[in-house]
C-alpha positions in Angstrom: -4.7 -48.4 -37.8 -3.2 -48.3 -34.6 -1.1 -45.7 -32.6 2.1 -46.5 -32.5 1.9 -46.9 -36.7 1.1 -42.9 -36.7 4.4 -41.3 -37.9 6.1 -39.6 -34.4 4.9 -35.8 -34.9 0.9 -36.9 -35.0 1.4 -39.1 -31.6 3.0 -36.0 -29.9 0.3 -34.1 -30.8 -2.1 -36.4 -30.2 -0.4 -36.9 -26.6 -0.5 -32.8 -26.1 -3.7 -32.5 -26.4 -4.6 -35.3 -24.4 -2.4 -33.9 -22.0 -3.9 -30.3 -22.2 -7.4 -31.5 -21.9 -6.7 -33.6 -18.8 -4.7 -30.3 -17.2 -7.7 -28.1 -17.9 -10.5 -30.4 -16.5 -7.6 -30.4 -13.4 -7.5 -26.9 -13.4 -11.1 -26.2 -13.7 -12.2 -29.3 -10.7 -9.6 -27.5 -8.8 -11.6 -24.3 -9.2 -14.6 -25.7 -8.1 -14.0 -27.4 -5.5 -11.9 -25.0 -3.6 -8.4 -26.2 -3.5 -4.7 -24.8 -3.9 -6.2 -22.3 -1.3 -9.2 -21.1 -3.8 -12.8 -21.1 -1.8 -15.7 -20.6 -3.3 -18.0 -17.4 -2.0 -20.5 -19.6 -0.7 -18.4 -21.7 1.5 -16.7 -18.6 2.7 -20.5 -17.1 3.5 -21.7 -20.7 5.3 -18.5 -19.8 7.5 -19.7 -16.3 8.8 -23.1 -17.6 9.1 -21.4 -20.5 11.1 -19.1 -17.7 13.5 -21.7 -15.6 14.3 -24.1 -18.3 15.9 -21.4 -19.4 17.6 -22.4 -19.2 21.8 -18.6 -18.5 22.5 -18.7 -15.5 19.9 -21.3 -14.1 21.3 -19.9 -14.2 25.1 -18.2 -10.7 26.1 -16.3 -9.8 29.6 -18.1 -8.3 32.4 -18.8 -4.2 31.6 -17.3 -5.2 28.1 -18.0 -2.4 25.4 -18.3 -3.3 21.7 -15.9 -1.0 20.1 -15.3 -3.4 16.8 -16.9 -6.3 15.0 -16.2 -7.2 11.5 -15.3 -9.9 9.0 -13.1 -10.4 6.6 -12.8 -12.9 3.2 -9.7 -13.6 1.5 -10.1 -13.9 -2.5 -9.4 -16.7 -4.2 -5.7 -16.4 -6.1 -4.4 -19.5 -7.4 -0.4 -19.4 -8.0 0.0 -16.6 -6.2 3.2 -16.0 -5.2 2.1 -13.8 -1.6 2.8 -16.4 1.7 0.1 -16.4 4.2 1.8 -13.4 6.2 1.5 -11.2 3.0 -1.9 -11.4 2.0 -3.5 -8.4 3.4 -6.9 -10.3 3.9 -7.5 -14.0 5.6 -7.0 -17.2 4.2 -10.4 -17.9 4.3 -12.8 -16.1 6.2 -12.3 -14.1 9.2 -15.2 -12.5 12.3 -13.6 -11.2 15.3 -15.3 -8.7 18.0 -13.2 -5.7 19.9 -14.6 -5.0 23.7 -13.0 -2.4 25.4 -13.1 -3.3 29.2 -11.9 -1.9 32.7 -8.8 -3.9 32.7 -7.2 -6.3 31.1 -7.4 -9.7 31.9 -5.0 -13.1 32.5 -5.2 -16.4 31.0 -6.7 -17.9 33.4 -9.7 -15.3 33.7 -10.5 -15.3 30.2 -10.4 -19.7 30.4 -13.2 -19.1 33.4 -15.2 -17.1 31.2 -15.1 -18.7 27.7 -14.1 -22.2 28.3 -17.3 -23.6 29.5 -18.9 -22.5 26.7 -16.5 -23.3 24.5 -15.9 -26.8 25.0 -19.8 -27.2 24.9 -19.9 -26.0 21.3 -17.3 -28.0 20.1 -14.0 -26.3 20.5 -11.0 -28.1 21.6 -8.1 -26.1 23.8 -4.9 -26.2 21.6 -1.4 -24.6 23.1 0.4 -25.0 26.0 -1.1 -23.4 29.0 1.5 -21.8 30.9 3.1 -19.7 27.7 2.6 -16.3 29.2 0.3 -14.8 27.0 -2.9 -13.3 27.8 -5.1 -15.6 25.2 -6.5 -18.8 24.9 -7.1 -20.4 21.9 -9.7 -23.2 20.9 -10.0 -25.4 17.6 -12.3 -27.3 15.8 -14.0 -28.4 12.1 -16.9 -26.2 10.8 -18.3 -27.3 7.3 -15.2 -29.4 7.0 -13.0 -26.1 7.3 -10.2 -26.5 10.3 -11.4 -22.9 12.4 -9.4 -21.9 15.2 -11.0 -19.4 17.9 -8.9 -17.1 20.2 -9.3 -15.2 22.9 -6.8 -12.5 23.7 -6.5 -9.5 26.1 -4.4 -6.7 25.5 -3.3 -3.1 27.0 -2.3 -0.3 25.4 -2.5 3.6 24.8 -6.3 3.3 24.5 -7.0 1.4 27.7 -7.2 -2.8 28.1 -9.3 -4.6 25.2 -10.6 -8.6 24.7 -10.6 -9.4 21.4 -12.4 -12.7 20.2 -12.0 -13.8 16.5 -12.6 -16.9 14.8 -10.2 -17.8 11.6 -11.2 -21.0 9.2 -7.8 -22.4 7.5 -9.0 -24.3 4.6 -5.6 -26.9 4.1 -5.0 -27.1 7.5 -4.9 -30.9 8.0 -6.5 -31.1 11.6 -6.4 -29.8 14.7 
């Protein structure tokens, strides 16, 4: 007996659950291997091993303080509905380090201390140079995850403070 003699109701079953097999094996792979912005706990971990033995990480202004150091993992929640800019966690994974420090510093202080040891790890100077901001901002591929690193320097009520932080973007096509 072949298909097409089954009477129309038992081929559109037969088609459904061909169909709904083939969506859950899609659904599960998908899962498991981390995409529609899902990463699995130990990719995320192999990252924050990965920042922290950074050299450029570890680098700090002249009389710096640490006053902060943390990191962050976003959870995995396929179909939601939040944009990037809603999620109250990171993408992916997330280490960034606070200094306070005697004053705050310009572009191209901050490119004479980190760049050196930037480029020597890897990290590739993205942006435009002259944009007026008091940061720099470096990318490059760690375990296959597009990581960007910045380094910023800001004022405020508290005094002047150099943050550095290093953000993976899982999806992000390149740098």
């Amino acid at each position: 007996m072949d298909f097409t003699s089954w009477p129309l109701r038992r081929r559109m079953l037969a088609c459904g659950a061909v169909v709904a097999v083939l969506a859950g094996i899609t659904v599960w792979a998908g899962y498991r291997n981390g995409w529609w912005g899902c990463v699995r706990a130990d990719s995320q971990a192999r990252a924050l091993q990965a920042y922290a033995a950074d050299p450029t990480f570890a680098l700090a202004p002249p009389n710096a303080i640490l006053v902060r150091e943390s990191t962050l993992t976003g959870p995995c929640v396929p179909g939601s509905s939040q944009t990037k800019e809603d999620r109250p966690t990171p993408e992916f994974a997330l280490a960034f380090r606070e200094y306070d420090v005697p004053r705050p510093y310009a572009r191209s202080e901050l490119t004479t201390l980190f760049d050196s040891t930037a480029r020597a790890a890897g990290w590739r100077p993205v942006g435009d140079e002259s944009n007026g901001t008091s940061q720099v901002v470096y990318c490059r591929s760690i375990d296959g995850t597009v990581t960007w690193l910045g380094v910023g320097s800001t004022t405020g009520d508290g005094g002047a403070s150099v943050l550095v932080a290093i953000d993976g973007r899982p999806g992000t096509p390149q740098c």
